[in-house]
DRENDO-1510 file (C-alpha; in Angstrom, 1 decimal, always signed):
<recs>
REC; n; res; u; v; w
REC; 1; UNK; +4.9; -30.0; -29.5 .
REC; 2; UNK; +5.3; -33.8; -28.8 .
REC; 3; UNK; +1.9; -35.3; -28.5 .
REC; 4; UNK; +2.6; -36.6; -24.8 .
REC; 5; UNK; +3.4; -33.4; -23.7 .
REC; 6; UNK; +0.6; -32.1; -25.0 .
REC; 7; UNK; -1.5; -34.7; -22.6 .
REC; 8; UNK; -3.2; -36.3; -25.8 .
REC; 9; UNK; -3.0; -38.1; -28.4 .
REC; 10; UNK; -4.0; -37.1; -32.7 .
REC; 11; UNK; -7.0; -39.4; -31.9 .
REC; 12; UNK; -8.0; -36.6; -28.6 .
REC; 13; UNK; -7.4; -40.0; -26.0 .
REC; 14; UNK; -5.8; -38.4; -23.4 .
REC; 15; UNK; -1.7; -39.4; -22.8 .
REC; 16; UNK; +0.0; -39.2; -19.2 .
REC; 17; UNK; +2.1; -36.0; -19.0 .
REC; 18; UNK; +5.9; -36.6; -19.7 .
REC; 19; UNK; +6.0; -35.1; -16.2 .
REC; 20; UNK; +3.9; -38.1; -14.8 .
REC; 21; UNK; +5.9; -40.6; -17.0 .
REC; 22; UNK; +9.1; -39.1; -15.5 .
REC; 23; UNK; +8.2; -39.4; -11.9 .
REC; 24; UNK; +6.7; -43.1; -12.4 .
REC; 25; UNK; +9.8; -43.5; -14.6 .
REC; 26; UNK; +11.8; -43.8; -10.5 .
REC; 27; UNK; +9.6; -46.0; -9.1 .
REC; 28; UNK; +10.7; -49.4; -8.0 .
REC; 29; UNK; +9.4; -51.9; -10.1 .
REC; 30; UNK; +8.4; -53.9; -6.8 .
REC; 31; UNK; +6.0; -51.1; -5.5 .
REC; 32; UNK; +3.7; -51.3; -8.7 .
REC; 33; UNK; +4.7; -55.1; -8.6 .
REC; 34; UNK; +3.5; -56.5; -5.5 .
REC; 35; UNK; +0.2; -55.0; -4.8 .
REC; 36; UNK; -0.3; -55.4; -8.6 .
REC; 37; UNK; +0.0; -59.2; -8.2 .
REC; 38; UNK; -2.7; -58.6; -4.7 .
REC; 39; UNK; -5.1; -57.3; -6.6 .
REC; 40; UNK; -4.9; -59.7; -9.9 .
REC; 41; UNK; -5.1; -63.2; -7.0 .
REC; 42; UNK; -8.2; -61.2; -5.8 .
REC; 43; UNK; -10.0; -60.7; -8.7 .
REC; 44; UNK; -9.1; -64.1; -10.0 .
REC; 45; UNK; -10.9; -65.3; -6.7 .
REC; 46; UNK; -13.8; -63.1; -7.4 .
REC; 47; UNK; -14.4; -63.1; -10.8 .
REC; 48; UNK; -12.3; -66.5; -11.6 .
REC; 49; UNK; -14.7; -67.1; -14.1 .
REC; 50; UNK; -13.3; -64.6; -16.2 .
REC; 51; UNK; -9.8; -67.0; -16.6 .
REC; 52; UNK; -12.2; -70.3; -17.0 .
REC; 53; UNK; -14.3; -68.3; -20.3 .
REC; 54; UNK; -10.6; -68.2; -21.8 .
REC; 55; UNK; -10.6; -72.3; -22.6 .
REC; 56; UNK; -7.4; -73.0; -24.4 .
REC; 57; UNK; -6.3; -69.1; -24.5 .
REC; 58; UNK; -6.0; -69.5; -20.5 .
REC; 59; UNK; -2.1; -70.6; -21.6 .
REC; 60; UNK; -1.3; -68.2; -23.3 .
REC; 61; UNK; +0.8; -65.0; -21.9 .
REC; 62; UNK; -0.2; -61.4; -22.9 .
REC; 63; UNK; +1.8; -58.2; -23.1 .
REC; 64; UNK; +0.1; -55.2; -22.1 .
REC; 65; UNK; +1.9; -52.5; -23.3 .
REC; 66; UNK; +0.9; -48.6; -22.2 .
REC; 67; UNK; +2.8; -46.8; -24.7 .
REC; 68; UNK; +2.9; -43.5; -22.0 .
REC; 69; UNK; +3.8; -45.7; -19.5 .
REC; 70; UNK; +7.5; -46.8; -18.9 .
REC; 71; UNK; +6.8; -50.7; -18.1 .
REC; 72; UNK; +4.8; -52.7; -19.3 .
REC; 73; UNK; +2.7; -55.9; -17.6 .
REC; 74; UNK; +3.0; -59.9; -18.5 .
REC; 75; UNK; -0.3; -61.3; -18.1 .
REC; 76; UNK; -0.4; -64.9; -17.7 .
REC; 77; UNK; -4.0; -65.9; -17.2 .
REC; 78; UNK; -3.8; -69.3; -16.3 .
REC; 79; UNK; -6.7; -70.6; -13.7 .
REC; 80; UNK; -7.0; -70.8; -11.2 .
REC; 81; UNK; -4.2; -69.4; -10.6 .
REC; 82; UNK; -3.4; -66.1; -12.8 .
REC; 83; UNK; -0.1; -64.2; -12.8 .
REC; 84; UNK; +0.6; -60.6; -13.8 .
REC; 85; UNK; +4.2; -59.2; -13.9 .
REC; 86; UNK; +5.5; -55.7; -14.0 .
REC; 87; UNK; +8.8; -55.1; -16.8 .
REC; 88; UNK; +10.2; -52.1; -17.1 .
REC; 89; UNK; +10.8; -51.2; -20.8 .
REC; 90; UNK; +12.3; -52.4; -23.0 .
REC; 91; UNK; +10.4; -55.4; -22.4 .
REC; 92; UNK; +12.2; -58.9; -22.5 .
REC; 93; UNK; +9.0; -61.2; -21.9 .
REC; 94; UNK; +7.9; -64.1; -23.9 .
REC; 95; UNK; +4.5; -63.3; -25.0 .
REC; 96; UNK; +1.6; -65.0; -27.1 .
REC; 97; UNK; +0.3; -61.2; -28.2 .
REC; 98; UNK; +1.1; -57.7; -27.3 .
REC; 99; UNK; -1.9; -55.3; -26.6 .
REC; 100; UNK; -0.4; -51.7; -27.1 .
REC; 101; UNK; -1.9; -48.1; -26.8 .
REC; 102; UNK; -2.2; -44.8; -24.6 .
REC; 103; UNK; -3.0; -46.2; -20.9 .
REC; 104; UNK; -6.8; -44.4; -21.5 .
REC; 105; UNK; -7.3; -46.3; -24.2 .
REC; 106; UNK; -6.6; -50.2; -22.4 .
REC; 107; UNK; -7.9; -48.4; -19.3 .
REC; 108; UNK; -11.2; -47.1; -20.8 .
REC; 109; UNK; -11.6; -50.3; -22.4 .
REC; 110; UNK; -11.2; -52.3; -19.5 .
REC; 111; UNK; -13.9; -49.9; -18.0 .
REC; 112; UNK; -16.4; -50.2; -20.2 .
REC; 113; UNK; -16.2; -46.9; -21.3 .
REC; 114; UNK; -14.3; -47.6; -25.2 .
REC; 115; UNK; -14.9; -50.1; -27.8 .
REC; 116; UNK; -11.5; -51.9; -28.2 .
REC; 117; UNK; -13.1; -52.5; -32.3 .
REC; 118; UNK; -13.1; -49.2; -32.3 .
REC; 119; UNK; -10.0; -48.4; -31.0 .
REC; 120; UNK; -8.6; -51.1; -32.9 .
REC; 121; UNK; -9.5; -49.7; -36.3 .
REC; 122; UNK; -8.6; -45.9; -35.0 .
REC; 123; UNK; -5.1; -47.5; -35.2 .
REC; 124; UNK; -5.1; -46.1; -31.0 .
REC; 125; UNK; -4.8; -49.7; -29.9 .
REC; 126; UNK; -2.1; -52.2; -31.3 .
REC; 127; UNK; -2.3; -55.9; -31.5 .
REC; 128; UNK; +0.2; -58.4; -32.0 .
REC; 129; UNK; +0.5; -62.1; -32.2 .
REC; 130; UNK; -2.3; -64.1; -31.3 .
REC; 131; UNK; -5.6; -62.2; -32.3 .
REC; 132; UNK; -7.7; -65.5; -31.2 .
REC; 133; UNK; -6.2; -65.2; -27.8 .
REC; 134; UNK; -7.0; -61.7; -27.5 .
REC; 135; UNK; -10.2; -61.3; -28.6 .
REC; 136; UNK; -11.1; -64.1; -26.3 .
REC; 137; UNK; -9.6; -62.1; -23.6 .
REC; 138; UNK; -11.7; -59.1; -24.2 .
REC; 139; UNK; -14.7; -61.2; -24.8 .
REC; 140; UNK; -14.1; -62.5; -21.1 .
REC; 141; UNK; -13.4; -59.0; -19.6 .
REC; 142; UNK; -16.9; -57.8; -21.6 .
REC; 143; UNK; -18.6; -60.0; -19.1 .
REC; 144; UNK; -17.3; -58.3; -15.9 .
REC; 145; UNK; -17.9; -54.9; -14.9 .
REC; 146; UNK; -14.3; -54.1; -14.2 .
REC; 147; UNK; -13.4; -51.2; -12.0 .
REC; 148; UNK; -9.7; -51.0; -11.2 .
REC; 149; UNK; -10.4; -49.1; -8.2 .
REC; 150; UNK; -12.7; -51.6; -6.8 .
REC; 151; UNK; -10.6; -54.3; -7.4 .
REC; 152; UNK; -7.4; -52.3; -5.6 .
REC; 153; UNK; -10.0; -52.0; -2.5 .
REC; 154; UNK; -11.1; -55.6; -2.4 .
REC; 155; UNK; -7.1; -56.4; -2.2 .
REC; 156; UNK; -6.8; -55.0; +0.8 .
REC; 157; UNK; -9.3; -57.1; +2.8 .
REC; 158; UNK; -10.5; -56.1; +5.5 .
REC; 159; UNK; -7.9; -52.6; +5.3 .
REC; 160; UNK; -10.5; -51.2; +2.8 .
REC; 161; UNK; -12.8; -50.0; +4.3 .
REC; 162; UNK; -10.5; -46.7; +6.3 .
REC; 163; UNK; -8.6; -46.3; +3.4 .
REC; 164; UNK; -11.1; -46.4; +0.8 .
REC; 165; UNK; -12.5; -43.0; +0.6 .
REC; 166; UNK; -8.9; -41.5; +0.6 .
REC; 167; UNK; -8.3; -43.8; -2.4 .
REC; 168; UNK; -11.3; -43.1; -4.4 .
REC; 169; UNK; -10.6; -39.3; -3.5 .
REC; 170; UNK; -7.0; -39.6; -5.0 .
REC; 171; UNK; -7.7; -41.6; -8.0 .
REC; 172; UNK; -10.9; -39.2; -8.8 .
REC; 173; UNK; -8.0; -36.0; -8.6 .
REC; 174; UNK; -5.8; -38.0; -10.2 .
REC; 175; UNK; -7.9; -38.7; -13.7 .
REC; 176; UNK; -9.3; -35.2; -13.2 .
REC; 177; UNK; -5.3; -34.0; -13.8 .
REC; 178; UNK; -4.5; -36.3; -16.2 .
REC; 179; UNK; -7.5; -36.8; -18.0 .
REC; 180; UNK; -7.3; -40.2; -17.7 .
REC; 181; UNK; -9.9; -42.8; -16.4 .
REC; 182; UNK; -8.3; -44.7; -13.2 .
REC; 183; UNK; -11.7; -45.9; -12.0 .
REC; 184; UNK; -14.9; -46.8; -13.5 .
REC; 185; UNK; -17.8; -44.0; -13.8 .
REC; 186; UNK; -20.1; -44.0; -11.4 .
REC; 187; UNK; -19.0; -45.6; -8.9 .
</recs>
């Protein structure tokens, strides 16, 4: 049995279902794309110092790969400013360094929830190219309590507050089913 169709991975991080990856595998890239690039222009206006703590790593552009995904995102960080793209893979983007691993792994690591040193030295994480860069990016996110789901809401303005339950409801079932993390515990 392949280990994404199994739902996880040797290390026991759980993997998005082939059947998951098949579905998102039709979605237009400009419906991840656009509300994607929403939510990174609102964090960067509420947590812009998070792109400032990068100093001269700010330049640089990032790949982050999900390897059960079927795109991948182009993170350039820049301040004030910051822009994220969505590629569909293969991936043709110029990038400083490539962060690669199951989407629980990056997600739980942006969460809080897994130590990217850890992960790193599990082999469940990948990185590629600049190492400075990167770990300057993670030492940045370490400062924020990051919750995806949070940051989705506070994209939508002053739409959050009707829709907001129906989204936390929906990403909660969604993690339950695929075992992995789309929102930060406890909240």
């Amino acid at each position: 049995m392949d280990r994404q169709d199994s739902g996880t991975e040797a290390s026991g991080l759980p993997v998005l279902p082939a059947a998951v990856t098949g579905i998102l595998q039709g979605v237009p890239l400009m419906a991840i794309d656009w509300p994607l690039r929403r939510m990174v222009a609102s964090f960067a206006r509420r947590h812009g110092s998070v792109f400032a703590r990068l100093g001269p790593y700010a330049t640089r552009r990032f790949l982050i790969d999900p390897l059960d995904l079927p795109f991948a995102f182009c993170l350039h960080p820049r301040a004030p400013a910051p822009r994220i793209a969505v590629l569909r893979k293969p991936v043709s983007c110029r990038s400083d360094a490539r962060i690669a691993g199951p989407l629980s792994a990056l997600l739980g690591m942006l969460h809080g929830m897994l130590d990217g040193d850890a992960l790193f030295f599990s082999r469940d994480l990948v990185v590629e190219g600049d190492i400075e860069a990167v770990l300057a990016l993670r030492n940045a996110l370490d400062d924020v309590d990051v919750d995806l789901a949070a940051e989705a809401m506070a994209a939508l303005g002053p739409l959050a507050p009707p829709v907001a339950p129906l989204v936390r409801r929906t990403l909660l079932e969604a993690s339950r089913l695929t075992g992995v993390a789309l929102t930060r515990p406890g909240r």
